[in-house]
LOLUM-262798 format. One record per residue (C-alpha): z, x, y; residue number from 0; residue in one letter. Coordinates in nm, 3 decimals, m for minus. Layout:
<pts>
Z X Y num residu
Z X Y NUM A
...
</pts>
This chain:
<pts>
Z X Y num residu
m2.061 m1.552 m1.557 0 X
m1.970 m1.834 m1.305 1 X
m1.734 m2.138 m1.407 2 X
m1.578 m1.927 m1.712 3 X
m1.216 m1.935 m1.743 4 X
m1.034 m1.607 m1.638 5 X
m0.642 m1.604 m1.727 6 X
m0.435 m1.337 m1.516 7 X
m0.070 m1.256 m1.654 8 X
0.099 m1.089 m1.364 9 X
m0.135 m1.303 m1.088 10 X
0.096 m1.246 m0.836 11 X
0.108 m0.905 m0.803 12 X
m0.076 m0.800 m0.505 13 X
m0.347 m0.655 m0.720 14 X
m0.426 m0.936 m0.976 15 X
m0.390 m1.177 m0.688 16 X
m0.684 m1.066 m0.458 17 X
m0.887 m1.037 m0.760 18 X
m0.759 m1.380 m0.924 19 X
m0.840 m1.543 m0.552 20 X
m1.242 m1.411 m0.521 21 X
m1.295 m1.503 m0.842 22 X
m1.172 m1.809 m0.772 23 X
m1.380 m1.872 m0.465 24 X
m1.686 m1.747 m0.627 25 X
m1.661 m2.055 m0.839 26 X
m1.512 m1.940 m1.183 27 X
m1.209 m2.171 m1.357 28 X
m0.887 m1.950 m1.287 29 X
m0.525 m1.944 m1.424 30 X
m0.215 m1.731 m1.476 31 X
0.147 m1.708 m1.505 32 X
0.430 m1.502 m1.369 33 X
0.809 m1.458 m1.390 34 X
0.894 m1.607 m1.041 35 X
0.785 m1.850 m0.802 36 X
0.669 m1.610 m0.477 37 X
0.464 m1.644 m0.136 38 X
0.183 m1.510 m0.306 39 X
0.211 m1.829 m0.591 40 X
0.157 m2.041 m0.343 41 X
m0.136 m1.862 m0.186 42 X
m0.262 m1.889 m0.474 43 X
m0.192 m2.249 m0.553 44 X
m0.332 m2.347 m0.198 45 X
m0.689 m2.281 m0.339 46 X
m0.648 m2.426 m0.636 47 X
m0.517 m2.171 m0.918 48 X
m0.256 m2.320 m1.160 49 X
0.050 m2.040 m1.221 50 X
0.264 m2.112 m1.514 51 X
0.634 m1.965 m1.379 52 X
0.652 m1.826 m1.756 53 X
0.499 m1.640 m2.012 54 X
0.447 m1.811 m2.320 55 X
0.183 m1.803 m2.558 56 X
0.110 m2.206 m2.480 57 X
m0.023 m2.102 m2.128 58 X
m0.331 m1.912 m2.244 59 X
m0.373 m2.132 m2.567 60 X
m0.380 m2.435 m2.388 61 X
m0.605 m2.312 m2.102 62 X
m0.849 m2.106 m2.375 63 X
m0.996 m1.830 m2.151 64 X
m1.288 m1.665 m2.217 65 X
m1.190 m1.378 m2.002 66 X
m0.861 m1.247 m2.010 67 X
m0.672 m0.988 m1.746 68 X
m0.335 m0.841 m1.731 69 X
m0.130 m0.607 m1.505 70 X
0.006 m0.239 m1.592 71 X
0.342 m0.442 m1.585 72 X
0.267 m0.602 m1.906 73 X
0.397 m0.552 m2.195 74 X
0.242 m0.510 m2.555 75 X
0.537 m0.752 m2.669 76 X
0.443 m1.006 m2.402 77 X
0.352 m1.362 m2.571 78 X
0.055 m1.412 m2.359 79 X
m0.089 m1.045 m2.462 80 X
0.009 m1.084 m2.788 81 X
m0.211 m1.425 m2.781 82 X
m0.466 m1.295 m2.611 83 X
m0.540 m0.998 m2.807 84 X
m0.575 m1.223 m3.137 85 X
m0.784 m1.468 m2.996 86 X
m0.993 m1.385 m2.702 87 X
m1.303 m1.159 m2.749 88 X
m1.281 m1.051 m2.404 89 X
m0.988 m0.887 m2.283 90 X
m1.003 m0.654 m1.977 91 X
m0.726 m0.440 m1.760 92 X
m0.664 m0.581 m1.399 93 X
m0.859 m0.201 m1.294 94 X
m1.150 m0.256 m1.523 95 X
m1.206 m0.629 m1.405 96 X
m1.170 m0.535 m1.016 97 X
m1.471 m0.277 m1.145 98 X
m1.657 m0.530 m1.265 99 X
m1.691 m0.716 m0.965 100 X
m1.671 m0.444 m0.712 101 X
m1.974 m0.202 m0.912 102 X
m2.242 m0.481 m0.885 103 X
m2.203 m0.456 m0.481 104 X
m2.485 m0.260 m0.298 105 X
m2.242 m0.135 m0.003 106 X
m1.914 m0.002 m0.162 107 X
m1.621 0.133 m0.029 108 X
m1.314 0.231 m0.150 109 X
m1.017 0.366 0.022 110 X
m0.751 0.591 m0.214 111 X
m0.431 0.833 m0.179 112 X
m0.097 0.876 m0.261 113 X
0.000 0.738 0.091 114 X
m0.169 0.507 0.357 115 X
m0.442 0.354 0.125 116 X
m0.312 m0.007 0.233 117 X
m0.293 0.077 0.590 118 X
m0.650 0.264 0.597 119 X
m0.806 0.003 0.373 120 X
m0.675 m0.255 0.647 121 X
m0.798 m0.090 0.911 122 X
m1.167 m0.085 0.760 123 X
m1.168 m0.418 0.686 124 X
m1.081 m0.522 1.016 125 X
m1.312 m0.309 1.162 126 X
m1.590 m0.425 0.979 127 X
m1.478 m0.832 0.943 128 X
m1.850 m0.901 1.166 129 X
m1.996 m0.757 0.852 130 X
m1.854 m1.072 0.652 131 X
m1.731 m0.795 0.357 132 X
m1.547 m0.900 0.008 133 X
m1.212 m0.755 0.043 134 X
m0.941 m0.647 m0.188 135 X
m0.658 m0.460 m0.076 136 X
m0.283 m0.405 m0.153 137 X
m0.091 m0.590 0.133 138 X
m0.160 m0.847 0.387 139 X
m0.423 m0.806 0.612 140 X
m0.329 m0.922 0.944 141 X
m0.700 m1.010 1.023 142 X
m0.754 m1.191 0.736 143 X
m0.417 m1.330 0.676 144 X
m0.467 m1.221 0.324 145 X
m0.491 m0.969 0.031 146 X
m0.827 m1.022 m0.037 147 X
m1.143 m1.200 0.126 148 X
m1.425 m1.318 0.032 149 X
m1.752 m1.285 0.210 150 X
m2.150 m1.336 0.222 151 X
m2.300 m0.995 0.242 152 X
m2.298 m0.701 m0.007 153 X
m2.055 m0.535 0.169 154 X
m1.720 m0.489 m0.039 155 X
m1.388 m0.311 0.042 156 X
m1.137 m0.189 m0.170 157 X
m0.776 m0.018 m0.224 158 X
m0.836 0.213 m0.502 159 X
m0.517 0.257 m0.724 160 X
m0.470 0.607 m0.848 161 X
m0.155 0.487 m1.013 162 X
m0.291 0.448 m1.349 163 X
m0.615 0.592 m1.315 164 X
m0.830 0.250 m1.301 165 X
m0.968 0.368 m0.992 166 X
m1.195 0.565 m1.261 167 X
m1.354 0.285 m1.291 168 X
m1.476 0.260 m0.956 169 X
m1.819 0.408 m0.822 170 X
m1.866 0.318 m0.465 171 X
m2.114 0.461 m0.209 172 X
m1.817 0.548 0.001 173 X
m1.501 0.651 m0.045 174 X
m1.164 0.777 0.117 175 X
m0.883 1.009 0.021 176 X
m0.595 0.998 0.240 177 X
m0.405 1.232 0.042 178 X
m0.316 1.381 m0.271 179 X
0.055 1.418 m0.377 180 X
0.292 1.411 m0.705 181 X
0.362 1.062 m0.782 182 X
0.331 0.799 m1.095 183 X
0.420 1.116 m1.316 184 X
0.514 0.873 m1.574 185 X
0.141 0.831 m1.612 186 X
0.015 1.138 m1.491 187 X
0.209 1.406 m1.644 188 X
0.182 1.650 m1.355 189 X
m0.027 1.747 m0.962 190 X
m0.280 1.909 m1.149 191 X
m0.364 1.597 m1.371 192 X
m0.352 1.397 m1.073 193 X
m0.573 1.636 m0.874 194 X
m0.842 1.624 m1.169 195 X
m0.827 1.249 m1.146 196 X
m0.953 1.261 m0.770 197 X
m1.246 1.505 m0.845 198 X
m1.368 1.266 m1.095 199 X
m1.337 0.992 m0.835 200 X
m1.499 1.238 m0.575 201 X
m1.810 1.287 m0.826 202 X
m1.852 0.961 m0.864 203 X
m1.932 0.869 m0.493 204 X
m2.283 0.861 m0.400 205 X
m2.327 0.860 m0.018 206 X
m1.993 0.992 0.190 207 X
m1.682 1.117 0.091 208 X
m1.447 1.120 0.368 209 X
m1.165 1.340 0.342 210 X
m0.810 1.453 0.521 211 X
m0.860 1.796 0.586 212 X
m0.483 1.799 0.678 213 X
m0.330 1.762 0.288 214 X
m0.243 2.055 0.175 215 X
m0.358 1.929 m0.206 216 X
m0.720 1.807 m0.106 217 X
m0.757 2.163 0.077 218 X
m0.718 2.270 m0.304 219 X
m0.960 2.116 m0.509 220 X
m1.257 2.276 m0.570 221 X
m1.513 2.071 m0.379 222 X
m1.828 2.298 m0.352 223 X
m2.089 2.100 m0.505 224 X
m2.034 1.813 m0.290 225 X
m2.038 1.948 0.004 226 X
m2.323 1.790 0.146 227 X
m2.136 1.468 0.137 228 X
m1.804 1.535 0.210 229 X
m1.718 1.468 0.590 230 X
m1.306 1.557 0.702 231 X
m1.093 1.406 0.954 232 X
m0.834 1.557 1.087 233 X
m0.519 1.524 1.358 234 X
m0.420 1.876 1.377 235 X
m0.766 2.101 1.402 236 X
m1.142 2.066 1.434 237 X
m1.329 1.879 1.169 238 X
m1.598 1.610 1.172 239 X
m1.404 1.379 1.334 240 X
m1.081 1.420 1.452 241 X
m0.808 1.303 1.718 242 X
m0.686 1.488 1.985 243 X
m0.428 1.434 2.370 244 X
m0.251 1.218 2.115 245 X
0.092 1.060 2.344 246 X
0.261 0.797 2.326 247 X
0.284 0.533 2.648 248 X
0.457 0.161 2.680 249 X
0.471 0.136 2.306 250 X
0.105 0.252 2.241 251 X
m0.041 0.558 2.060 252 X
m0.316 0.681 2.236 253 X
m0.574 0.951 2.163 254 X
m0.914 1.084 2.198 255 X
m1.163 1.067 1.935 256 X
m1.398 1.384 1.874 257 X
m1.692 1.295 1.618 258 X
m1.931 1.548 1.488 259 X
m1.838 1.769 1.827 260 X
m1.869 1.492 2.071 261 X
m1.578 1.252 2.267 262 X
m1.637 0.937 2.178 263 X
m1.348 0.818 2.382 264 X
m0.997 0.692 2.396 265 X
m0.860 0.491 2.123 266 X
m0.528 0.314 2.104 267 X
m0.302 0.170 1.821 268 X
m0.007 m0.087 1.840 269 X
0.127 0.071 1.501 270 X
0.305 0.382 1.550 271 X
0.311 0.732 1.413 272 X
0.124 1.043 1.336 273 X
m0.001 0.899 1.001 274 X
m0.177 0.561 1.147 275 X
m0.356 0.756 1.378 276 X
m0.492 0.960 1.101 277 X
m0.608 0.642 0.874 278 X
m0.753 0.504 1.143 279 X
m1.002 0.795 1.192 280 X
m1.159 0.713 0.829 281 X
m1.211 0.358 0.944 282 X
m1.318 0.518 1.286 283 X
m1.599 0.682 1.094 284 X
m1.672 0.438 0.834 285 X
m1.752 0.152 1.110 286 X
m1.990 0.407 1.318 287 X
m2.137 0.497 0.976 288 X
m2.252 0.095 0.932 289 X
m2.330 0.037 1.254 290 X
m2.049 m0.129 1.445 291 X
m2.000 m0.042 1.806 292 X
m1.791 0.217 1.916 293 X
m1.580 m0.012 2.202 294 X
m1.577 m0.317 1.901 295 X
m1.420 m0.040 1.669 296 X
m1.141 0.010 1.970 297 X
m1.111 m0.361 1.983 298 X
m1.021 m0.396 1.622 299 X
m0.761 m0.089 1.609 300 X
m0.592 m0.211 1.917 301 X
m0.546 m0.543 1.793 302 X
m0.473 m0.437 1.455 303 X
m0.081 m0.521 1.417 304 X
m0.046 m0.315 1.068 305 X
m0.053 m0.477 0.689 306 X
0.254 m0.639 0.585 307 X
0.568 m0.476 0.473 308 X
0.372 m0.158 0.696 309 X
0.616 m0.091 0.987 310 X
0.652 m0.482 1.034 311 X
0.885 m0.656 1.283 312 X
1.094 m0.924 1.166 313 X
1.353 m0.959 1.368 314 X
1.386 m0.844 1.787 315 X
1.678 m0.926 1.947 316 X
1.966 m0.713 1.998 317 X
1.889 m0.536 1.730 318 X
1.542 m0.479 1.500 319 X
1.499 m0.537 1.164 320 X
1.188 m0.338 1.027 321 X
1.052 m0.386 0.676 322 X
0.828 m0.139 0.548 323 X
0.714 m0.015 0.160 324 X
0.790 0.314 0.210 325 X
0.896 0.423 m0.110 326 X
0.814 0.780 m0.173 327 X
0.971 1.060 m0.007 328 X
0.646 1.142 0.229 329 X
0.624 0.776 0.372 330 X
1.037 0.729 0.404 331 X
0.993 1.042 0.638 332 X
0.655 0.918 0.792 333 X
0.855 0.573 0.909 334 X
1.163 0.725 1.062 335 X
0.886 0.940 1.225 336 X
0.674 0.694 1.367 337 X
1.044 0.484 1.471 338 X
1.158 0.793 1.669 339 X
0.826 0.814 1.845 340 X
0.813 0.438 1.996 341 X
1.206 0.311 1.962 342 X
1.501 0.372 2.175 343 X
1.783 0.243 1.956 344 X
2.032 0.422 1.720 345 X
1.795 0.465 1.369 346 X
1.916 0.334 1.074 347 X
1.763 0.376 0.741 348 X
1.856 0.114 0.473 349 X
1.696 0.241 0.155 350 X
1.680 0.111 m0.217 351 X
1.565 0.379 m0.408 352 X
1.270 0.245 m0.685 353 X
1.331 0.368 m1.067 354 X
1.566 0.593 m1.205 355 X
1.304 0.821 m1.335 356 X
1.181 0.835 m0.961 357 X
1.496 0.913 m0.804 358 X
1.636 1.160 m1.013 359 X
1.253 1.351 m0.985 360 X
1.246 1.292 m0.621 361 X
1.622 1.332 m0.567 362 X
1.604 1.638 m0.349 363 X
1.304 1.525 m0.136 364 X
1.510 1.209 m0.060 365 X
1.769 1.378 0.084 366 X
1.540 1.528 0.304 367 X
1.309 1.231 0.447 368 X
1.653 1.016 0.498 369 X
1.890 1.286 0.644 370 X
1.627 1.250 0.969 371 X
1.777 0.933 1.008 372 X
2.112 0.835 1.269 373 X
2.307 0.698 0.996 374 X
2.170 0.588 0.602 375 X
2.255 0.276 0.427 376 X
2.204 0.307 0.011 377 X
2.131 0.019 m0.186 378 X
2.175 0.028 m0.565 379 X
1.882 0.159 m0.732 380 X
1.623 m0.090 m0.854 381 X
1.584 m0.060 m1.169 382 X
1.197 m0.215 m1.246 383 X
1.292 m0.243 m1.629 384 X
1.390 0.095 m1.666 385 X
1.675 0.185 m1.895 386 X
1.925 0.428 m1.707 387 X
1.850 0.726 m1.897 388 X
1.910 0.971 m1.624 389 X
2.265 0.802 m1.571 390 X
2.235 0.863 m1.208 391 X
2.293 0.624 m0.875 392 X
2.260 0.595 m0.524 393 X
2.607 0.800 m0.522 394 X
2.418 1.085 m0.603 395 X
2.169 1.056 m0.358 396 X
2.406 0.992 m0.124 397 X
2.576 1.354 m0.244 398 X
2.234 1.490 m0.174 399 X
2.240 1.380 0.181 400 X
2.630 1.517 0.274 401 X
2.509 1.810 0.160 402 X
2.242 1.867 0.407 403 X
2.432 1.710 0.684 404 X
2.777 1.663 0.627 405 X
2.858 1.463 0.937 406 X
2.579 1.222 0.876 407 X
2.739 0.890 0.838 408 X
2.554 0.775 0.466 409 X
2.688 0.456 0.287 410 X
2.627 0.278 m0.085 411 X
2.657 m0.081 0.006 412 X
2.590 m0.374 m0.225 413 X
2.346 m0.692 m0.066 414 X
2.593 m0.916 0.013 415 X
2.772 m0.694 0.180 416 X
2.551 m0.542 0.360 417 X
2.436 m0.863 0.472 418 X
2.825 m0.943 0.588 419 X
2.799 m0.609 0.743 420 X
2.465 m0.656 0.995 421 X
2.580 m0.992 1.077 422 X
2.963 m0.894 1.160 423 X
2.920 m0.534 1.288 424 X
2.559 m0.490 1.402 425 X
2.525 m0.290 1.767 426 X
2.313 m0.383 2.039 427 X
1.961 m0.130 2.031 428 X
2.006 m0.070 1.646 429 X
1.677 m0.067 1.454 430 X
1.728 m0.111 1.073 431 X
1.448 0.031 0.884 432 X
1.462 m0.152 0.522 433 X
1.230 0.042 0.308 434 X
1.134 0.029 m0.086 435 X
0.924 m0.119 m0.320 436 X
1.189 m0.335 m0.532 437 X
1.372 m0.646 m0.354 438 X
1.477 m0.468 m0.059 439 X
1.207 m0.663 0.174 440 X
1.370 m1.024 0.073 441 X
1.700 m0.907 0.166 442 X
1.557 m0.774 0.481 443 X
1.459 m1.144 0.527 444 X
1.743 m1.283 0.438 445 X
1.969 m1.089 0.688 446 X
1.711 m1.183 0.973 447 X
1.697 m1.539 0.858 448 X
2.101 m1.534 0.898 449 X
2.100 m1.405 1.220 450 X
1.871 m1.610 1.360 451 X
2.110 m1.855 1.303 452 X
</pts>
């Protein structure tokens, strides 16, 4: 299959570009397109991909694929689809082409949840970089300095996307749930579909299935005929491998590790919170499992400094400026967690709430992450094509939030003036936390670019 032409339409997304950039570096004739010139367009233009900042049906016909791939974000009334589908025989999903690759691997691992998949993904892959592994994750991997990697062994990790169900497609050796929660309903319907989903990814792992025994939701599926290669980790009770004396000291989260009934010592992690301390007992186990050293497996978590847009610092002076994804109502409360546990400063949530659909289903839970929070900034809500259906905003949210706490200082701001705002009126030992999926992270830059002067 080497030196055929693969189009991507939606390369930069962080899927479709680790994908787009192995196959790239295994030798195969790769192009795409996208609606904006990113970062990630010019990682991919550094090794040599072409990206067409458009989506016209004169991109695919003039570079004649034989393999085409496109995002969930496509459209069936998108040019280069519409091309595609009448004149190239082989036309695959960005899931079932990650499959492809992935499936042919003799040591497979691949790391899915509702939350922390990035981070625990990351964490693997660090731990296991002397392995030289293929890699392909959702964020940037501080190790690797990239969303994907590609290696010489037959060792290849992966973020498994439950959002759409093409982690069906996948059938490692090993595999990790993080947890199981109600999200992507728009594709899922409900939990229990969602639930079934994960049992059919469970059956179709051969060697170890490593599981939080702390999710409520994965206690719930029935599991019974695979016991014998399910193993649990845990940061609140006994299980196969778990963490315990977990504190807190200078900035560092500290804690013992207990695997199958024996200490195997203190770890520590620069990333904070609860929830990093559990992801980093999967990779804890998965490294033992192949063979890595116990004290290089604390080297790696120590030095690990989190993926990007995962608790990241981008600006430190009087005040902090923290970007992170968190975008559901379980990581929004996870990060203001994990900033009251290592920060000193006033907390201040800055939030852009992702979809109508998602707000107005998550309204309540919202409310309840953010109110935990000093004060709350609201930015519009990003809209991600939707139409406004719901006719709801950020006011409403913001409603949501009075109600709880009605001396909780909560604000709807615009960008620009919340970028006025931090510049003219910031306090010394505020930390901002800008979290969401939509453009919340570039304005976080922007802000931090202007006060840096």
């Amino acid at each position: 299959m080497k030196n055929k032409k693969v189009y991507f339409s939606g390369i930069n997304g962080i899927g479709m570009s680790g994908i787009a950039k192995i196959l790239k570096l295994q030798g195969y004739d790769v192009s795409g397109s996208d609606l904006s010139y990113t970062n990630m367009t010019k990682s991919l233009e550094d090794i040599g991909i072409k990206v067409n900042i458009s989506q016209v049906e004169e991109n695919i016909k003039d570079f004649n694929p034989d393999i085409y791939v496109y995002s969930t974000a496509i459209k069936k009334n998108n040019k280069e689809y519409i091309y595609a589908i009448n004149n190239v025989s082989d036309i695959r999903r960005r899931g079932k082409m990650l499959a492809d690759i992935f499936n042919k691997f003799n040591c497979k691992i691949a790391v899915a949840g509702t939350h922390g998949k990035t981070t625990t993904s990351s964490m693997i892959s660090t731990s296991l970089l002397k392995k030289d592994p293929y890699v392909v994750v959702g964020g940037i991997v501080p190790g690797i300095n990239s969303n994907s990697r590609v290696g010489n062994s037959d060792l290849f990790i992966v973020e498994a996307d439950e959002s759409d169900n093409s982690f069906l497609e996948l059938y490692p050796n090993y595999s990790v749930i993080t947890n199981i929660e109600s999200d992507h309903l728009e594709h899922h319907g409900n939990l229990e579909n969602i639930k079934n989903s994960f049992i059919q990814f469970i059956s179709q792992t051969d060697k170890k299935i490593i599981l939080s025994s702390d999710c409520e939701n994965i206690k719930s599926l029935d599991l019974s005929k695979y016991e014998d290669r399910i193993v649990r980790y845990s940061i609140n009770k006994e299980s196969d491998i778990y963490a315990k004396n977990i504190r807190v000291e200078n900035g560092l989260t500290k804690y013992e590790v207990i695997l199958n009934y024996k200490s195997i010592g203190e770890f520590m992690l620069k990333v904070p919170g609860l929830h990093n301390v559990s992801n980093s007992l999967a990779a804890i186990y998965i490294a033992n499992e192949l063979g890595v050293s116990i004290e290089d497996i604390k080297k790696s978590l120590l030095e690990f400094t989190g993926a990007k847009r995962r608790y990241q610092l981008i600006y430190d002076n009087d005040i902090k400026i923290i970007d992170d994804y968190a975008h559901h109502p379980t990581e929004i409360n996870a990060t203001i967690k994990a900033a009251r546990s290592i920060e000193k400063g006033k907390i201040i949530a800055v939030f852009e709430p992702h979809r109508y659909t998602r707000t107005s289903f998550f309204m309540d839970e919202f409310a309840k992450a953010l109110v935990e929070a000093n004060e709350v900034i609201l930015l519009p809500i990003y809209a991600a094509s939707e139409e406004n259906t719901e006719n709801i905003s950020s006011f409403d949210l913001k409603e949501k939030i009075k109600l709880l706490d009605n001396n909780k200082k909560v604000e709807v701001v615009l960008p620009d003036i919340l970028i006025e705002k931090m510049c003219c009126e910031s306090k010394k030992d505020e930390v901002y936390l800008f979290m969401g999926a939509g453009l919340i992270s570039k304005l976080a830059y922007t802000i931090s670019d202007k006060l840096k002067g």
